[in-house]
C-alpha positions as CSV (number, residue, x, y, z in Angstrom):
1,X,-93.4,-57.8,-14.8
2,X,-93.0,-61.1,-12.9
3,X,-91.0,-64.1,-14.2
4,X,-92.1,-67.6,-12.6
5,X,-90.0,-71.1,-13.0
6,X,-91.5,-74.0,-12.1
7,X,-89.8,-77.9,-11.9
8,X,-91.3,-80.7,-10.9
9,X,-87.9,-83.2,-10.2
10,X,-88.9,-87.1,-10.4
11,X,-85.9,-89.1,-10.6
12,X,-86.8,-92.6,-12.3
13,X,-85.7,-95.9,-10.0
14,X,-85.4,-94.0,-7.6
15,X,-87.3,-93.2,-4.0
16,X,-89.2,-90.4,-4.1
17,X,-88.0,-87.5,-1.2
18,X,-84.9,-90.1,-1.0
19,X,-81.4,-89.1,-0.6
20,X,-80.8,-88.8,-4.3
21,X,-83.8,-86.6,-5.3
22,X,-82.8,-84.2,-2.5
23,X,-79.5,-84.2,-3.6
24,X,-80.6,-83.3,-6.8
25,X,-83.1,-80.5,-5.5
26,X,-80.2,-78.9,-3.6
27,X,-77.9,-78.6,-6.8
28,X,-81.3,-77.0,-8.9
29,X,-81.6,-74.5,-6.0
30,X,-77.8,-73.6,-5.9
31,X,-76.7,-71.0,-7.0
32,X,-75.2,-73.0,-10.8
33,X,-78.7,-75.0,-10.8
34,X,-81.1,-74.5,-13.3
35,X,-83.4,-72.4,-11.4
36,X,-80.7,-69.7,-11.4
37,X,-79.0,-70.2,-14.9
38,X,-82.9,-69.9,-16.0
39,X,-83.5,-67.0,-14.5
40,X,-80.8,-65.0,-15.3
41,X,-80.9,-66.2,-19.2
42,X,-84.6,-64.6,-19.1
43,X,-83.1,-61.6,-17.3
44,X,-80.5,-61.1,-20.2
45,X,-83.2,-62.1,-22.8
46,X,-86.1,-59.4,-22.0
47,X,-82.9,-56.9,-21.1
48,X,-81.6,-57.6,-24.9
49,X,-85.4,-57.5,-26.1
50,X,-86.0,-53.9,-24.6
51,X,-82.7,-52.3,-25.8
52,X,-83.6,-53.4,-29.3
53,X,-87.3,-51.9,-28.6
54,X,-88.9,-55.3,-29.5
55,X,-90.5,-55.1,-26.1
56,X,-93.4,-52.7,-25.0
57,X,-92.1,-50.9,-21.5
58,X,-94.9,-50.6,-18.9
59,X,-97.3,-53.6,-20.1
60,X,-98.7,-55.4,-17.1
């Protein structure tokens, strides 16, 4: 199985590649940013899923 997160981050007023918008790219990669929290929210999510048996094993 393969999990994929994608983000596009545009902040409005502001420069695009400024400070700000790399500021805020650096706290989504962290490791308390979204990409993270969303990750491991899907990782609990499919692990709950499977111990309940509401998700086929071995489907590609």
């Amino acid at each position: 199985m393969q999990l994929r997160f994608y983000c596009y981050l545009g902040l409005r007023g502001k420069q695009p590649g400024g400070p700000e918008e790399q500021a805020e790219q650096a706290w989504m990669d962290g490791d308390k940013g979204y990409y993270r929290s969303s990750l491991l929210s899907t990782l609990q999510r499919i692990r709950e899923l499977l111990a309940q048996a509401q998700l086929p094993v071995g489907v590609a």
